[in-house]
C-alpha positions in Angstrom: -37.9 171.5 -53.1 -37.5 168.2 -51.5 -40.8 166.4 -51.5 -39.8 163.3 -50.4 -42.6 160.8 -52.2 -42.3 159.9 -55.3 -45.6 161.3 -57.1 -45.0 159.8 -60.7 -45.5 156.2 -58.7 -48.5 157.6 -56.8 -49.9 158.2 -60.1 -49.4 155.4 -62.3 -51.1 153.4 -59.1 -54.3 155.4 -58.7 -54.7 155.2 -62.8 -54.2 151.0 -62.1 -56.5 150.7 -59.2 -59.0 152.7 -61.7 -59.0 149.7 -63.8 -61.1 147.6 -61.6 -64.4 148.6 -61.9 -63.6 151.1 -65.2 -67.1 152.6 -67.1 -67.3 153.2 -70.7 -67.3 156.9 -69.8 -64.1 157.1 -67.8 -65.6 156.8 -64.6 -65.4 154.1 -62.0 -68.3 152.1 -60.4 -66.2 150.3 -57.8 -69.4 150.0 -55.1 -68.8 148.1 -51.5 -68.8 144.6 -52.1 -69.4 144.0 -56.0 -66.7 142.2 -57.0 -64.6 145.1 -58.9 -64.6 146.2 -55.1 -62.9 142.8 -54.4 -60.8 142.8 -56.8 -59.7 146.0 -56.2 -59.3 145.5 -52.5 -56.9 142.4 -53.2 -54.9 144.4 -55.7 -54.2 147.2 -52.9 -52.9 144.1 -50.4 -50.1 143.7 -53.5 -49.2 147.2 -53.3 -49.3 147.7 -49.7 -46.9 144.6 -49.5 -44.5 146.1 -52.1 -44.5 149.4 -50.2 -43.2 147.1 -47.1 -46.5 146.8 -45.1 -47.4 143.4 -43.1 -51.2 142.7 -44.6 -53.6 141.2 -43.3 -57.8 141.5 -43.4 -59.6 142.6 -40.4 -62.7 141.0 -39.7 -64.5 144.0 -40.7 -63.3 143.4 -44.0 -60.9 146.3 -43.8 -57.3 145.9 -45.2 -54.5 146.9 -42.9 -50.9 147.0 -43.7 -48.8 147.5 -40.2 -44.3 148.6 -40.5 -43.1 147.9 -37.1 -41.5 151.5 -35.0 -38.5 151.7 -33.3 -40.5 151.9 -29.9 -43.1 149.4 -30.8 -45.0 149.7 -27.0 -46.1 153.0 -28.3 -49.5 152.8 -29.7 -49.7 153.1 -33.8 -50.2 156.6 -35.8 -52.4 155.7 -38.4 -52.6 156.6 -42.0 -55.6 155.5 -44.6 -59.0 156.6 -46.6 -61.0 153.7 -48.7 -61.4 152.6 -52.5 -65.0 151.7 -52.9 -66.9 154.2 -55.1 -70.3 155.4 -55.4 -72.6 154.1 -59.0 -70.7 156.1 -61.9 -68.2 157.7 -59.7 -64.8 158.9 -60.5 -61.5 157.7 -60.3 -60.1 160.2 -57.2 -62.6 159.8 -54.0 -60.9 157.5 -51.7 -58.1 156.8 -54.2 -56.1 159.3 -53.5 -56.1 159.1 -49.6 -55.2 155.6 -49.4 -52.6 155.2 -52.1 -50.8 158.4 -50.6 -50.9 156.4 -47.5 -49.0 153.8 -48.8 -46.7 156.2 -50.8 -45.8 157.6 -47.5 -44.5 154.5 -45.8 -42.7 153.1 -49.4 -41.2 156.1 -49.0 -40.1 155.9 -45.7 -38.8 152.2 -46.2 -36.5 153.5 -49.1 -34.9 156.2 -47.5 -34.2 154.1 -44.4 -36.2 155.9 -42.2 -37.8 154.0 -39.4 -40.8 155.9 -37.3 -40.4 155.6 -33.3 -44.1 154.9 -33.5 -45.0 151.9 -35.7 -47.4 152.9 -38.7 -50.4 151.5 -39.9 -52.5 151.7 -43.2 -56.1 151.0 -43.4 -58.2 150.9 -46.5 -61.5 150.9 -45.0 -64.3 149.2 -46.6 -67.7 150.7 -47.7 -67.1 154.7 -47.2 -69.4 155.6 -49.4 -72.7 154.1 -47.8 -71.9 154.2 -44.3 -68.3 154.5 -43.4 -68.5 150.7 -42.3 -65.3 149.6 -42.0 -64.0 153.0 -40.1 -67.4 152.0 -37.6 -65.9 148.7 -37.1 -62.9 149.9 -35.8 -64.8 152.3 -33.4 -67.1 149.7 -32.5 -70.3 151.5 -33.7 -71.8 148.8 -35.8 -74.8 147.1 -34.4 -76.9 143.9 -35.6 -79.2 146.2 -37.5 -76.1 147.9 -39.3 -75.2 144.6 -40.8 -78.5 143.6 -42.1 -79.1 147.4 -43.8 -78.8 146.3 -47.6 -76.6 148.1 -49.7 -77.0 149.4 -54.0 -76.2 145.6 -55.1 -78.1 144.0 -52.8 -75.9 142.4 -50.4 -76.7 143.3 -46.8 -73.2 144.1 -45.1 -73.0 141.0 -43.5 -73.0 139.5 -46.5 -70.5 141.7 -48.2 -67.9 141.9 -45.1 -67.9 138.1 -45.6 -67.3 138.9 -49.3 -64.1 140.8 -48.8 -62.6 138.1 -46.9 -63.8 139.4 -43.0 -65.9 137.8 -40.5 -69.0 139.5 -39.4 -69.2 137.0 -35.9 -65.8 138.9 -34.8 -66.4 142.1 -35.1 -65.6 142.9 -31.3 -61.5 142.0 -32.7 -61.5 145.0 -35.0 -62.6 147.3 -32.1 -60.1 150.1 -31.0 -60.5 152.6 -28.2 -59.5 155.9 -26.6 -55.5 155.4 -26.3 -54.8 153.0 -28.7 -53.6 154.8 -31.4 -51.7 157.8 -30.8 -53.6 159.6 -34.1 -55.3 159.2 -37.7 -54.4 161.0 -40.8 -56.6 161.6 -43.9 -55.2 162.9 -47.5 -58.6 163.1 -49.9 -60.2 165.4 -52.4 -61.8 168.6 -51.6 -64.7 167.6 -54.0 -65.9 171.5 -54.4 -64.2 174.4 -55.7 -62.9 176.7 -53.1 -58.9 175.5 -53.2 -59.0 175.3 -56.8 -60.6 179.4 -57.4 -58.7 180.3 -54.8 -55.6 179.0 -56.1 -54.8 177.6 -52.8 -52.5 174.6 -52.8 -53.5 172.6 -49.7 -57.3 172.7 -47.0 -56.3 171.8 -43.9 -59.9 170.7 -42.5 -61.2 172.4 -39.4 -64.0 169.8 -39.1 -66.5 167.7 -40.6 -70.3 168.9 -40.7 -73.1 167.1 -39.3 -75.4 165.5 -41.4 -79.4 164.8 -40.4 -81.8 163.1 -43.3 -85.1 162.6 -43.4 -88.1 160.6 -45.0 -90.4 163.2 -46.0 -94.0 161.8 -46.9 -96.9 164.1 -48.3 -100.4 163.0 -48.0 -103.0 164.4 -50.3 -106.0 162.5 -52.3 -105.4 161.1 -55.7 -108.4 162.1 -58.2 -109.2 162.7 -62.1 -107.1 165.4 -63.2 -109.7 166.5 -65.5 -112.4 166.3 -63.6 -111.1 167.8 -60.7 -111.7 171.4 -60.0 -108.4 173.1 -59.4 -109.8 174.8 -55.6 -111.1 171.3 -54.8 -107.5 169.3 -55.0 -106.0 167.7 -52.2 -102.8 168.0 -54.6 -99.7 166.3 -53.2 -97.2 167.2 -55.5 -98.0 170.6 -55.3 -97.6 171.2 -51.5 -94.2 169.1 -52.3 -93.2 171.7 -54.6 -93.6 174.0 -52.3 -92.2 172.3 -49.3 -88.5 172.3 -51.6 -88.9 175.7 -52.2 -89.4 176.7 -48.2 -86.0 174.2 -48.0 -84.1 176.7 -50.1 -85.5 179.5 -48.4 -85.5 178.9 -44.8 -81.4 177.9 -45.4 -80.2 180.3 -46.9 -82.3 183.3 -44.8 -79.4 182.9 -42.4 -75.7 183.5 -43.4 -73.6 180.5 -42.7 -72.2 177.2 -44.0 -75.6 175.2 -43.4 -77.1 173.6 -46.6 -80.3 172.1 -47.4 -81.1 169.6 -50.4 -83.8 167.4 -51.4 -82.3 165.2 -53.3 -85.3 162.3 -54.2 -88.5 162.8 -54.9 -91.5 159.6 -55.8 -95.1 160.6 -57.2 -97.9 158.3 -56.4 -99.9 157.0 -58.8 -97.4 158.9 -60.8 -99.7 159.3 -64.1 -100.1 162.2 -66.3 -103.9 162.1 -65.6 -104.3 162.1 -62.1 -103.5 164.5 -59.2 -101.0 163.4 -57.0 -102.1 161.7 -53.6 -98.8 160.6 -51.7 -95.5 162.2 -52.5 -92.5 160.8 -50.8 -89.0 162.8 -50.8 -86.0 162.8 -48.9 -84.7 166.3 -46.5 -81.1 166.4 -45.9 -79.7 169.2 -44.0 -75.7 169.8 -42.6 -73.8 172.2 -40.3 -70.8 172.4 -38.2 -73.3 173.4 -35.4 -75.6 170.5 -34.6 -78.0 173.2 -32.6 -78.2 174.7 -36.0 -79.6 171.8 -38.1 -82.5 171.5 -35.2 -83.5 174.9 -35.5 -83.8 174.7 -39.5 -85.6 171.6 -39.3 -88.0 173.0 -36.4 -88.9 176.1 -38.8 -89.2 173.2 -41.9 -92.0 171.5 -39.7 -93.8 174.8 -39.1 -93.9 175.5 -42.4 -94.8 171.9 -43.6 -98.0 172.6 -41.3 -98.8 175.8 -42.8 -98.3 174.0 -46.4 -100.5 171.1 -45.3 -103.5 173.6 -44.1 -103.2 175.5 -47.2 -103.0 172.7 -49.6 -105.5 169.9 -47.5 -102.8 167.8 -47.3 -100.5 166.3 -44.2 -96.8 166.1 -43.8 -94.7 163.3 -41.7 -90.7 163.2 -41.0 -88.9 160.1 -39.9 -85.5 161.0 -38.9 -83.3 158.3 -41.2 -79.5 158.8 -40.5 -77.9 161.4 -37.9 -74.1 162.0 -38.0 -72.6 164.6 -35.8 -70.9 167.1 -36.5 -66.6 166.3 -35.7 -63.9 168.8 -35.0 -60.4 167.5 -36.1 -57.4 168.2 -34.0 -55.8 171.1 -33.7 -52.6 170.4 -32.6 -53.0 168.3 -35.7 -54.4 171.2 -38.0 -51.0 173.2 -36.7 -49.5 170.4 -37.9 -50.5 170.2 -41.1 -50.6 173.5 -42.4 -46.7 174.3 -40.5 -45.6 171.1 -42.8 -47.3 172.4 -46.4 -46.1 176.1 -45.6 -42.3 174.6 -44.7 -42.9 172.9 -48.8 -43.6 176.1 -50.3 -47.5 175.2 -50.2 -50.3 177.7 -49.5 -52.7 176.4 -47.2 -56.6 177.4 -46.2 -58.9 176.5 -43.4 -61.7 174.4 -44.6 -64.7 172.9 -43.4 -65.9 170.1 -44.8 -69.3 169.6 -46.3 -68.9 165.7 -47.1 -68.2 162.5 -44.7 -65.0 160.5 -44.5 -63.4 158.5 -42.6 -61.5 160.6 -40.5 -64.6 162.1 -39.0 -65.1 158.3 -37.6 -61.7 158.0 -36.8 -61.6 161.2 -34.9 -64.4 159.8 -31.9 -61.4 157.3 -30.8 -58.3 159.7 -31.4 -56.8 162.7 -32.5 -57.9 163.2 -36.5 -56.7 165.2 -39.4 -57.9 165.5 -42.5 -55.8 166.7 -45.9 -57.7 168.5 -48.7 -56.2 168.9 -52.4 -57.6 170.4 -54.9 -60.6 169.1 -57.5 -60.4 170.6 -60.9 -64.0 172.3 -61.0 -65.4 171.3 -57.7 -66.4 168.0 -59.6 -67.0 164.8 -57.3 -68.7 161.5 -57.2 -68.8 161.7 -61.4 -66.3 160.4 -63.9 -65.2 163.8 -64.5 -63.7 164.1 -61.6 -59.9 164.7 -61.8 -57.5 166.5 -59.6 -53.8 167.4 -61.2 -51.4 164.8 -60.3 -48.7 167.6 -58.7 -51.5 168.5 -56.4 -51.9 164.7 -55.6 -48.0 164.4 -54.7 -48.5 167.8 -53.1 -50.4 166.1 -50.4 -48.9 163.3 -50.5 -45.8 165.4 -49.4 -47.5 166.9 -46.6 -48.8 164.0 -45.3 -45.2 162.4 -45.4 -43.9 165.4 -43.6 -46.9 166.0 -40.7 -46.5 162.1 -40.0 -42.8 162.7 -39.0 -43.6 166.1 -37.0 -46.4 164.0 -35.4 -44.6 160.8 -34.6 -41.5 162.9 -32.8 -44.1 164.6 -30.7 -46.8 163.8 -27.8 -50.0 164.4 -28.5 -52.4 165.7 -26.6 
C-alpha cells in the first residue's frame, strides 16, 4: 500500500517537539507564550525549512511556511493545526496536525511533485485558549481580545510580541473570502468512538457550538451550628442542585448536546459556615445552535424554581459564544474517497471540541481529519495515539491535498 509520507520521520518529530515543555509525568505543558511555547515554535520554523517551506512569522505570531505552485496566481490551499498545549497536557493535541502538515509537503518535495496551487503551512498560535492565531487570519480579534490575560499571565498582546509578531499589524495577517482556495486539518479525535469502533479514519461533519456561562448563586452566609436547617438561605445547596438539573435537562432529549460544569468556588468557603455566594461555570455544546438556547432557557426556569425553593437568587453572564461550523462537503467526499482508495475505513464524526479548522472554515472551504486516541484520552499526559494511525492520516491528508488541488472547489 503506497502511503506516500514517511511515518517513521513523522514520529521521531512529534517525540522531539515533545521535548520543549516535557513534565516529570510524560506529559507536555507547552501553554501560549511561556517560553517552552517559544522555543518550540522556533524549533518547528527548522523543520518546516528542512521540509522545503519559505518561513516566515506573521504578525499574529503565527508561523507560516509557503512552497511556490506551478500556477502561482491561484490562491494557496492551506494545510496546518498548532503546538501550544493546555497545563499538564499531552504530547498529540496540535502535534500531530501540524507536523503531518509539514510531512505532507517534505514529501511532496522528495518525490518531485510540484502542486498547481502553491501550499501553505500555518502553525497557529494559542489554540488552546482562544484559537488566536487562526482569528488573526480571519480578522476576528478585537482590542479587548488582546488585552484578555492568558494561564501565565501575559495578556495576548504581550505574548504575540513574545513569539516574534506584532500586535500593531494585525490588519497584514487578515485573509478573506477567495483567498485561499481551502484549509485542511489532521488532529486527534480526543474520545473513543474511532478507537471502539475500530474505525481507521473520522472524517468530521462539523464542529459544535460552544456557549459558557458565569453562573453566580446568592444565598446568606450564617453559623452552621447555629443555624436551623429550614431557616438556611444555603448556596451551596441550591448549586448542588442546579448541576444536577444540568445533567438532567441534557440528557432528557436524545442527541449530541452535552452539558458540564466544570468550576465551582464556595464563599466564605469554611467548614463552619453555610454557604452565601457560590460561583460556577455552565458550558453547554450542539451542532444546532437553536438547541443550546432551548437548554439554557429550561436551565433558567429551573434556576428560578431552585432559587424560590432554596431563598436564594441565580444570575448568568454569557462569557464566550462560538458557533456551531459545518465543514465542506465536497471536502468531506474528499477525504473519506482518499482513506477508502488506502485501504482505510472511515466514519462520519462530529466534533465535540474546537480547532482551528472551525475558524478557518468562516473564510473558506474546511476539512478536518480525525485519527484515533487510544482510550478517548485528551488534554492529559496519557494521551497517545499509535504512530501507524498518525501516518494513516498523514497519508490521507497527502492524498486529499492532491484530489483537492487538481479540482475547483466550490
Amino acid at each position: 500500500m503506497i502511503r506516500a509520507v514517511n511515518g517513521d520521520r513523522l514520529s521521531r518529530r512529534i517525540a522531539a517537539l515533545a521535548e520543549f515543555g516535557r513534565n516529570p509525568s510524560g506529559g507536555v505543558t507547552r501553554v501560549a507564550y511561556s517560553e517552552a511555547d517559544r522555543q518550540g515554535c522556533e524549533w518547528m520554523e527548522e523543520v518546516m525549512s528542512e521540509a522545503g517551506l519559505d518561513v516566515h512569522v506573521d504578525a499574529a505570531g503565527n508561523r507560516v511556511g509557503r512552497r511556490a505552485g506551478r500556477e502561482d496566481r491561484l490562491p494557496p490551499l492551506v494545510l496546518g493545526s498548532h503546538i501550544d498545549s493546555v497545563v499538564e497536557g499531552g504530547k498529540y493535541d496540535g502535534p500531530v496536525g501540524s507536523l503531518a502538515a509539514i510531512e505532507v509537503v517534505q514529501a511532496l518535495a522528495e518525490q518531485g511533485i510540484t502542486t498547481r496551487h502553491r501550499l501553505e503551512v500555518i502553525v497557529f498560535q494559542n489554540e488552546e485558549y482562544g484559537h488566536v492565531g487562526s482569528r488573526a487570519v480571519t480578522g476576528e480579534l478585537t482590542e479587548a481580545d488582546l488585552d484578555v490575560v492568558n494561564a501565565i499571565g501575559k495578556t495576548r498582546r504581550e505574548g504575540i510580541a513574545f513569539l516574534g509578531g506584532d500586535p500593531s499589524r494585525l490588519d497584514t495577517v487578515r485573509r478573506r473570502p477567495g483567498d485561499i482556495v481551502a484549509f485542511l486539518e489532521v488532529h486527534i479525535e480526543q474520545g473513543e468512538i474511532l478507537e471502539s469502533k475500530g474505525v481507521d479514519i473520522g472524517v468530521v461533519e462539523g464542529i459544535v457550538g460552544v456557549q459558557r456561562w458565569d453562573v453566580v448563586v446568592e444565598g446568606r452566609a450564617n453559623h452552621a451550628g447555629t443555624t436551623p436547617m429550614g431557616r438556611r438561605r444555603d448556596a451551596l445547596l441550591a448549586a448542588a442542585r442546579f448541576v444536577d438539573a444540568v445533567n438532567r435537562v441534557v440528557t432528557a432529549l436524545p442527541g449530541r448536546q452535552v452539558g458540564t460544569v466544570g468550576a465551582l468556588r464556595v464563599f466564605p468557603g469554611a467548614p463552619d459556615i453555610v454557604a452565601g455566594r457560590v460561583e460556577l461555570s455552565l458550558d453547554i455544546r450542539d451542532m444546532d445552535e437553536e438547541r443550546i438556547d432551548a437548554l439554557f432557557r429550561e436551565l433558567c426556569a429551573d434556576a428560578e424554581r431552585l432559587g424560590g425553593e432554596s431563598g436564594t437568587a441565580f444570575s448568568f453572564s454569557r462569557y464566550y459564544r462560538h458557533e456551531p461550523v459545518r465543514m465542506h462537503p465536497v471536502i468531506r467526499g474528499v477525504l473519506d474517497r482518499s482513506a477508502r482508495e488506502l485501504g482505510l475505513t472511515t466514519e462520519a464524526m462530529v466534533s465535540g471540541a474546537g480547532h482551528d479548522a472551525q475558524t478557518m472554515a468562516k473564510l473558506a472551504p474546511a476539512g478536518l481529519i480525525f485519527i484515533p486516541s487510544v482510550g478517548g484520552v485528551s488534554h492529559s499526559a496519557d494521551e497517545y495515539s499509535r504512530p501507524e494511525d498518525i501516518a494513516n492520516g498523514a497519508a490521507v491528508l497527502f492524498r486529499s491535498l492532491l484530489e483537492l488541488d487538481a479540482m475547483e472547489v466550490a
